[in-house]
ROLUM-319649 format. One record per residue: residue number from 1; x, y, z of N, C-alpha, C in turn. Coordinates in pm, 1 decimal. Example, Ala and Ser with C-alpha at 12.3 -4.5 7.8 and 13.67 -1.06 7.14 Angstrom:
<numars>
+-----+----------+----------+----------+----------+----------+----------+----------+----------+----------+
! num !     n_c1 !     n_c2 !     n_c3 !    ca_c1 !    ca_c2 !    ca_c3 !     c_c1 !     c_c2 !     c_c3 !
+-----+----------+----------+----------+----------+----------+----------+----------+----------+----------+
!   1 !   1319.0 !   -569.0 !    780.0 !   1230.0 !   -450.0 !    780.0 !   1320.0 !   -330.0 !    780.0 !
!   2 !   1285.0 !   -225.0 !    708.0 !   1367.0 !   -106.0 !    714.0 !   1290.0 !      3.0 !    787.0 !
+-----+----------+----------+----------+----------+----------+----------+----------+----------+----------+
</numars>
This chain:
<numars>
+-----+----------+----------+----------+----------+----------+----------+----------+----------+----------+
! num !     n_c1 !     n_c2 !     n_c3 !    ca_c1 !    ca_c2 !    ca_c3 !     c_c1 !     c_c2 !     c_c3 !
+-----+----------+----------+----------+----------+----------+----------+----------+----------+----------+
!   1 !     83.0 !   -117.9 !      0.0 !      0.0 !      0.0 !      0.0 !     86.9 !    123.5 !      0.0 !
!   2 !      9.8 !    248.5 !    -43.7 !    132.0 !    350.3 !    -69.5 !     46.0 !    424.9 !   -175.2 !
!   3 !     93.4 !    587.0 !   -194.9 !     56.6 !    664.7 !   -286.0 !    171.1 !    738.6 !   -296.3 !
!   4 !    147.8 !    708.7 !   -476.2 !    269.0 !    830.6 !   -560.6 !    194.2 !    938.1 !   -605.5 !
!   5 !    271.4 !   1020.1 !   -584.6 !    214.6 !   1182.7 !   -599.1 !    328.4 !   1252.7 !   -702.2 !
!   6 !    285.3 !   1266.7 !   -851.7 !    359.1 !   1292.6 !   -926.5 !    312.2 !   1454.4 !   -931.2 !
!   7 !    402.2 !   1501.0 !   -924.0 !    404.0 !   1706.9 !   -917.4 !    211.0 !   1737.3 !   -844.1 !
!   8 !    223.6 !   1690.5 !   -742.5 !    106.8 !   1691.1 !   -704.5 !      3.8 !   1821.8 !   -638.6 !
!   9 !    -82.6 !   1868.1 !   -628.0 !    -95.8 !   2004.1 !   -667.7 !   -182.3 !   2051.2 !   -546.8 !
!  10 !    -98.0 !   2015.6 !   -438.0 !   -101.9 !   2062.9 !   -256.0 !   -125.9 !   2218.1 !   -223.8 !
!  11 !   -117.8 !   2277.3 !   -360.4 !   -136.3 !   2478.7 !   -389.5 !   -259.6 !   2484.8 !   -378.6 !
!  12 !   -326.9 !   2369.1 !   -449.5 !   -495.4 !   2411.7 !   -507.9 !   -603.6 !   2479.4 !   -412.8 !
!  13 !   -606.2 !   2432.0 !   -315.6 !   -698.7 !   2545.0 !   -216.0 !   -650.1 !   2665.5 !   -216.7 !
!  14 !   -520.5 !   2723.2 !   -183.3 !   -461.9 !   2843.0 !   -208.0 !   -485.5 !   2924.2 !   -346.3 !
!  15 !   -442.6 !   2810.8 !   -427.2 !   -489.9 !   2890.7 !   -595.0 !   -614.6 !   2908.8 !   -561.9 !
!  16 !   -714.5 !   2838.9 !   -547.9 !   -855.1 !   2875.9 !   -559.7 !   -905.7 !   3012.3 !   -481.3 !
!  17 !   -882.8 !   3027.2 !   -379.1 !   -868.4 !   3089.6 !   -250.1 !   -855.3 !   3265.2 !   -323.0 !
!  18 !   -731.8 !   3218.7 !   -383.8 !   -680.2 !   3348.3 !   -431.2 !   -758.0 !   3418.6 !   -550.3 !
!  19 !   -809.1 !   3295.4 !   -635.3 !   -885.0 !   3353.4 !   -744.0 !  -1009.0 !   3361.0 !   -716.9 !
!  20 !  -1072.2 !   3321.4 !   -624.6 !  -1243.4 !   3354.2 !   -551.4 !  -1211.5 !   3389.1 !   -460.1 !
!  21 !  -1161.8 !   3514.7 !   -361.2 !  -1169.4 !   3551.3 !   -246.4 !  -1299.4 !   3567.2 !   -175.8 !
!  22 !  -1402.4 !   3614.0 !   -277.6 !  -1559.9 !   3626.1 !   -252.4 !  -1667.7 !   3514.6 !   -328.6 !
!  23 !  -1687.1 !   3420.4 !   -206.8 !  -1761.3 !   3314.6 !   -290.7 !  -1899.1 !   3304.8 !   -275.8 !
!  24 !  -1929.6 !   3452.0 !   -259.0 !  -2086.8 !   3440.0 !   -173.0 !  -2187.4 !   3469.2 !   -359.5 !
!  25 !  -2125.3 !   3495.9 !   -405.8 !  -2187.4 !   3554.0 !   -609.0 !  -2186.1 !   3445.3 !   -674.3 !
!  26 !  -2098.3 !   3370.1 !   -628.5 !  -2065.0 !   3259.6 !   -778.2 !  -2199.5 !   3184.8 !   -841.9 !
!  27 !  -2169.3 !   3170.7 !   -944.7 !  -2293.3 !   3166.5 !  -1054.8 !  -2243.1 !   2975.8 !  -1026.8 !
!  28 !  -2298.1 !   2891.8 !  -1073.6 !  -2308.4 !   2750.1 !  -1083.7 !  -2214.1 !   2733.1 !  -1189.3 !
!  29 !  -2228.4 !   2784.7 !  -1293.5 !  -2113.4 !   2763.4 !  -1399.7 !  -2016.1 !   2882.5 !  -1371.0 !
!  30 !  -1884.5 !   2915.3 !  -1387.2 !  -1840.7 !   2971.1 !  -1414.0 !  -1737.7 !   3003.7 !  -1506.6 !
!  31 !  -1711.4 !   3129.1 !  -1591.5 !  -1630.8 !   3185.1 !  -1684.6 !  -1548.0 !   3191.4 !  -1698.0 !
!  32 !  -1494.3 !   3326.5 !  -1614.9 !  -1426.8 !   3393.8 !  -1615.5 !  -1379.6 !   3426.6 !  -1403.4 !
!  33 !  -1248.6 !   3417.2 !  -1407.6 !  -1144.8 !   3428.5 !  -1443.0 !  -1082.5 !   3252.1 !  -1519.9 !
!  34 !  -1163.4 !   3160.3 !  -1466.6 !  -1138.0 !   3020.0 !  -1520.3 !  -1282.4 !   2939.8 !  -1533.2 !
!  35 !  -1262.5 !   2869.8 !  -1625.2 !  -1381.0 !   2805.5 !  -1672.7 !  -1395.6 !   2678.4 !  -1560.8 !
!  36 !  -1518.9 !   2733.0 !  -1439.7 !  -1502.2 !   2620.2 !  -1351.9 !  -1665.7 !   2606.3 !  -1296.0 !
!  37 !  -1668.7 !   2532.6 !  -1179.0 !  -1785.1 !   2575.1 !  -1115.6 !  -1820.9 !   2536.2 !   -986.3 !
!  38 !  -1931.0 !   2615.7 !   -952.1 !  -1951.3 !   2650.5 !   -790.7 !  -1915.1 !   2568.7 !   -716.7 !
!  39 !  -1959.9 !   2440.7 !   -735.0 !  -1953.9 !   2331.6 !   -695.1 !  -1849.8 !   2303.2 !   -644.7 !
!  40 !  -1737.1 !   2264.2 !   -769.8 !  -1614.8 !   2278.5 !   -737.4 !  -1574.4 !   2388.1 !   -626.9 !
!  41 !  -1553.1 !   2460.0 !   -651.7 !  -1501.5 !   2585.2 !   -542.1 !  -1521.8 !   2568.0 !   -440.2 !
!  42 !  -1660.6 !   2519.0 !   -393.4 !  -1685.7 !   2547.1 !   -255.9 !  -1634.0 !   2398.4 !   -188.7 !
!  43 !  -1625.1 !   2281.4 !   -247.7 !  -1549.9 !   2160.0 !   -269.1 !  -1428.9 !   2220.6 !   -223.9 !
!  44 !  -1355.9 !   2242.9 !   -313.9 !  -1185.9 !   2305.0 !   -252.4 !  -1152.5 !   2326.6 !   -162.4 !
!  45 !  -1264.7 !   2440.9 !   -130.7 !  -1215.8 !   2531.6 !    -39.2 !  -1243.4 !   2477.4 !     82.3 !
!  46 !  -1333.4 !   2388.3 !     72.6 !  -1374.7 !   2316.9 !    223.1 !  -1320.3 !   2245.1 !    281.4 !
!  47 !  -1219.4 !   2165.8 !    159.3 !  -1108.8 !   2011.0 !    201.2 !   -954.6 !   2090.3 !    205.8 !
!  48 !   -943.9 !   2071.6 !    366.0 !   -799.9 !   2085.0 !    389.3 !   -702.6 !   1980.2 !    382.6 !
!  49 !   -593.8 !   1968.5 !    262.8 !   -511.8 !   1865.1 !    292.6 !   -421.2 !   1822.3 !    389.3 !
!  50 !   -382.8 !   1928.9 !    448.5 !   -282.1 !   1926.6 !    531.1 !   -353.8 !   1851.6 !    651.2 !
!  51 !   -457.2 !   1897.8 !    671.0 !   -560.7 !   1816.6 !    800.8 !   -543.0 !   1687.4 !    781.8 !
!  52 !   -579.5 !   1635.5 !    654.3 !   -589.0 !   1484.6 !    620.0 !   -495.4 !   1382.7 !    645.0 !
!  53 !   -351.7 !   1473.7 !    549.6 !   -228.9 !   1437.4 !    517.2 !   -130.1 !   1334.8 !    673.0 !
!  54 !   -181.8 !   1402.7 !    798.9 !    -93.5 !   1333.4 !    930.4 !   -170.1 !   1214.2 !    889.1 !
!  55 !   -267.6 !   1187.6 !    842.3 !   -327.7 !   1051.6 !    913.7 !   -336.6 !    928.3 !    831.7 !
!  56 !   -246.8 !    959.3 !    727.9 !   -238.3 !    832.6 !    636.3 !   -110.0 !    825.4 !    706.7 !
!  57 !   -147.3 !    623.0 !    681.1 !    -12.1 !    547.7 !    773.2 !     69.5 !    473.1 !    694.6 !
!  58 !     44.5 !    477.4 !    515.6 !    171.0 !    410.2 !    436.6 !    265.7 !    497.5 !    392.3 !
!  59 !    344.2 !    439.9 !    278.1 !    413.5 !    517.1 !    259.5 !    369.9 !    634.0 !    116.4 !
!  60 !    486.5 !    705.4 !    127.6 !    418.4 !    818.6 !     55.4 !    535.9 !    861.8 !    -70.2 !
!  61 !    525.8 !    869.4 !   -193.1 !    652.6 !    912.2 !   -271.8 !    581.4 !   1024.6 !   -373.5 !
!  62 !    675.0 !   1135.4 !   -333.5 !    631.1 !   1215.1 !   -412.3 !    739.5 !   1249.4 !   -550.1 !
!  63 !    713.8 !   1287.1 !   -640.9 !    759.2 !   1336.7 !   -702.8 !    796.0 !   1472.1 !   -826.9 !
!  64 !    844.6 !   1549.0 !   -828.1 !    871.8 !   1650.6 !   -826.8 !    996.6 !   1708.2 !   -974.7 !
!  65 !    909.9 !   1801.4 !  -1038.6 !   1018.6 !   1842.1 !  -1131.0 !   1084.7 !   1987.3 !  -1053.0 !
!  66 !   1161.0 !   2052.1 !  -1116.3 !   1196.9 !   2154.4 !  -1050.6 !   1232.9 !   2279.0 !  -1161.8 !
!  67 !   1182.6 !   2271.1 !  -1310.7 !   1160.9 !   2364.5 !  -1385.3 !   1075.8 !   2456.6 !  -1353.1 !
!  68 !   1063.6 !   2596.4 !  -1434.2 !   1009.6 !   2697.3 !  -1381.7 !    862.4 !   2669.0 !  -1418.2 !
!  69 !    824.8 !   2566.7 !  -1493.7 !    706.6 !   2560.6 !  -1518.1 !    640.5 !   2376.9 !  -1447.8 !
!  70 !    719.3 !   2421.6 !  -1369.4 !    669.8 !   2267.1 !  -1258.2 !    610.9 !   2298.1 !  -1124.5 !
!  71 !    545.6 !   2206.0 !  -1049.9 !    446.6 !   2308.1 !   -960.8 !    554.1 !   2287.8 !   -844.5 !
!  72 !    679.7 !   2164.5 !   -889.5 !    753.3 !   2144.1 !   -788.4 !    869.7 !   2320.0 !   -807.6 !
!  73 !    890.9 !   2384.3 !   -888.6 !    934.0 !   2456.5 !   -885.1 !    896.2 !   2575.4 !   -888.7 !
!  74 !    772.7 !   2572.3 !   -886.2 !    714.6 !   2738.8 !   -806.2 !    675.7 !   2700.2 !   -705.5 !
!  75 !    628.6 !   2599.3 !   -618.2 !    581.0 !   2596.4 !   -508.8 !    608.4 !   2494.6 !   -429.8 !
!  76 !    766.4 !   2486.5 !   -447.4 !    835.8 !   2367.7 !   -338.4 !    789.6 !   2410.7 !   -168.2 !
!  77 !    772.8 !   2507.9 !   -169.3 !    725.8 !   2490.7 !     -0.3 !    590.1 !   2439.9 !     44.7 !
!  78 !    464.3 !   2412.3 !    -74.4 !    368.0 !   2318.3 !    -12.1 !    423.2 !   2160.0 !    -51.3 !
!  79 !    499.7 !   2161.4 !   -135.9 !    527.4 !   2016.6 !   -129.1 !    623.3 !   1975.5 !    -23.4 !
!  80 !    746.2 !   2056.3 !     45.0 !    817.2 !   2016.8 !    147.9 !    699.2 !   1995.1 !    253.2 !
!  81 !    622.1 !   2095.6 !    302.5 !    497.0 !   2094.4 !    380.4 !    448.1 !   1925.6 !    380.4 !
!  82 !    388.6 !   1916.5 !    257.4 !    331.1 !   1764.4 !    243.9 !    438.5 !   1656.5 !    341.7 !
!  83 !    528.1 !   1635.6 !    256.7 !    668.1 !   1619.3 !    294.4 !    700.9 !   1583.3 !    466.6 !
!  84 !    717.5 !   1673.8 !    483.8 !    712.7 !   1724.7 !    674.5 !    575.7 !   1627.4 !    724.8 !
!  85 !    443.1 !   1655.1 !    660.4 !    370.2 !   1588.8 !    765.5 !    271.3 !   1419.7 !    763.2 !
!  86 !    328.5 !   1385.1 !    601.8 !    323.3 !   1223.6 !    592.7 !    395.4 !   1187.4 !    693.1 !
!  87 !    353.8 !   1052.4 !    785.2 !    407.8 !    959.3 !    831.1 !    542.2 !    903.2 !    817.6 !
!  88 !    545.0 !    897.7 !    634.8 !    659.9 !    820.6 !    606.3 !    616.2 !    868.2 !    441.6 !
!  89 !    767.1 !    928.0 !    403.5 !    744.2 !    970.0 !    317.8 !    864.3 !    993.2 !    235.7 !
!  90 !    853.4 !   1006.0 !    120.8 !    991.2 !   1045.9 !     53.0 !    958.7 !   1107.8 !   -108.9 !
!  91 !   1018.8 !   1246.2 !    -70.5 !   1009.1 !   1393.3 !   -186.0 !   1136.9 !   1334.7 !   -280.1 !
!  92 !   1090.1 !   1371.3 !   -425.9 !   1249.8 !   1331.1 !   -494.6 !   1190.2 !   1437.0 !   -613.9 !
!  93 !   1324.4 !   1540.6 !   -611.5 !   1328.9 !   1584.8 !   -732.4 !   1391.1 !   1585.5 !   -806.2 !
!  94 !   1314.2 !   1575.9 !   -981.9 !   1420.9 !   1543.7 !  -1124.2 !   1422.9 !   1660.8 !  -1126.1 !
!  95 !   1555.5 !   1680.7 !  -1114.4 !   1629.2 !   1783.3 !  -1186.0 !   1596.1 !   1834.3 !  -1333.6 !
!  96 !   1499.7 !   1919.2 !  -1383.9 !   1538.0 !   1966.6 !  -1485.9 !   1379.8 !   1970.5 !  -1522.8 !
!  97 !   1315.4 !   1866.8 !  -1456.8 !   1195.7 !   1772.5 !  -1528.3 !   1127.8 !   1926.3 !  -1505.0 !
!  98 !    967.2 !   1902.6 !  -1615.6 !    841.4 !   1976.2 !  -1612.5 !    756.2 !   1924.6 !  -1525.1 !
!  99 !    659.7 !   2010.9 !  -1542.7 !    534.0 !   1938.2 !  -1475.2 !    488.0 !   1776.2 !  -1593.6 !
! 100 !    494.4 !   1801.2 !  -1693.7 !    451.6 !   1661.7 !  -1739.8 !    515.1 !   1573.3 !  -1764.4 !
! 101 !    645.7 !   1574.6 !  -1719.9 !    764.8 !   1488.6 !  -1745.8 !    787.0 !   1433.0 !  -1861.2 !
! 102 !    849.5 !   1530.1 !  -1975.1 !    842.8 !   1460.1 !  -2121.9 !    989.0 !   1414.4 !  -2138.2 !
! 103 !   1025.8 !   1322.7 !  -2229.5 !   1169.6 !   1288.8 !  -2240.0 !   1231.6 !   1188.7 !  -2122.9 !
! 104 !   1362.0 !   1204.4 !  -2186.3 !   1444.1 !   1179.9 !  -2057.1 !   1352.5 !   1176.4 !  -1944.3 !
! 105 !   1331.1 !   1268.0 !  -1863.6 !   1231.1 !   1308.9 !  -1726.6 !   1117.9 !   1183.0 !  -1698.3 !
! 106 !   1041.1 !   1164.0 !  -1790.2 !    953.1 !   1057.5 !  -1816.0 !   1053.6 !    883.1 !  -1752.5 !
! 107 !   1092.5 !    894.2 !  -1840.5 !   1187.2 !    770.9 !  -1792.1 !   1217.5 !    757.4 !  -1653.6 !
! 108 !   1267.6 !    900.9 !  -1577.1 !   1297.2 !    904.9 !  -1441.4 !   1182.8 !    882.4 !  -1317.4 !
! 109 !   1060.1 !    919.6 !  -1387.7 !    999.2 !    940.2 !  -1314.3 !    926.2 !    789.7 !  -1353.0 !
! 110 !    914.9 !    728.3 !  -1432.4 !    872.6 !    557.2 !  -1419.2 !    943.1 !    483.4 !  -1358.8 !
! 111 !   1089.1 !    489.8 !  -1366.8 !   1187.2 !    407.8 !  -1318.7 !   1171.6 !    420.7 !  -1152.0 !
! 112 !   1157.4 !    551.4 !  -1121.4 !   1109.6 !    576.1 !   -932.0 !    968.8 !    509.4 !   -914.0 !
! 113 !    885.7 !    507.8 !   -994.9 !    780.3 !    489.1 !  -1020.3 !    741.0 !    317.2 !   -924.0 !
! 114 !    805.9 !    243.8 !  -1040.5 !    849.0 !    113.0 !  -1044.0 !    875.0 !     78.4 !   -945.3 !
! 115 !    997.3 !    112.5 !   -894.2 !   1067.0 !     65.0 !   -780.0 !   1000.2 !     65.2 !   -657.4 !
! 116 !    900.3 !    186.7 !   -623.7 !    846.7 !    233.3 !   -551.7 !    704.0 !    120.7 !   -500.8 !
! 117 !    627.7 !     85.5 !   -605.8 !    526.7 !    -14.2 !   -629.1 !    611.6 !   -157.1 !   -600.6 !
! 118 !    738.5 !   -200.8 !   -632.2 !    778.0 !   -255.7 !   -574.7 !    833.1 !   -332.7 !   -477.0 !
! 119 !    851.7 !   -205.4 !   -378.3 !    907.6 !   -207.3 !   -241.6 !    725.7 !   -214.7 !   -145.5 !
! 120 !    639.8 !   -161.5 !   -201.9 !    516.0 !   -129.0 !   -105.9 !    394.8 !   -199.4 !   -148.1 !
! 121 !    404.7 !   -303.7 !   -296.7 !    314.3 !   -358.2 !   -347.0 !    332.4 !   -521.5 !   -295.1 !
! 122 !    265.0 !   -625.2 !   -220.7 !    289.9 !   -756.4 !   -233.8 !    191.0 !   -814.5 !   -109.2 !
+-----+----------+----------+----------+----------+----------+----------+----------+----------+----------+
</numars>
């Protein structure tokens, strides 16, 4: 047992947060500033991960690019966060990788992948 968390996106209440500061208007569908809806939002905003996060008891592998367009590299401090309050856990970042891990990166991130399902799958 075990969950991999590939560039996993521990911001999202914050992003949301930031782009609906006022959620008392929201229309059911929404536009503009992102094509989303109420539903969702008020969903988000209600589930704290960090609350959740102490109380899982396997292990945990995250993984992480660290390009400027990776969420591990604009926002390595909610993923150290994550990090800090799994049980048992282990952050690894590819050097170089994106958020979608193309190339090379791809490879790195199956090969951890693998190993990982290996050690926690049987």
């Amino acid at each position: 047992k075990g969950i991999i968390g590939v560039e996993p996106s521990y911001q999202l209440r914050d992003d949301v947060e930031e782009i609906f500061p006022d959620t008392s208007d929201l229309k059911e569908v929404i536009y503009d500033p992102i094509y989303t809806t109420k539903l969702y939002v008020e969903d988000i905003l209600a589930f704290d991960i960090y609350e959740e996060i102490p109380k899982y008891e396997h292990n945990v592998l995250i993984i992480l690019g660290n390009s400027s367009d990776s969420i591990g590299g604009e926002e390595m401090e909610y993923m150290e966060r994550a990090d800090e309050l799994f049980q048992s856990s282990e952050m690894v970042v590819v050097d170089g990788a994106s958020h979608t891990f193309t190339g090379e990166y791809r490879k790195e991130m199956i090969r951890l992948t693998i190993a990982f399902v290996k050690e926690n799958v049987g």
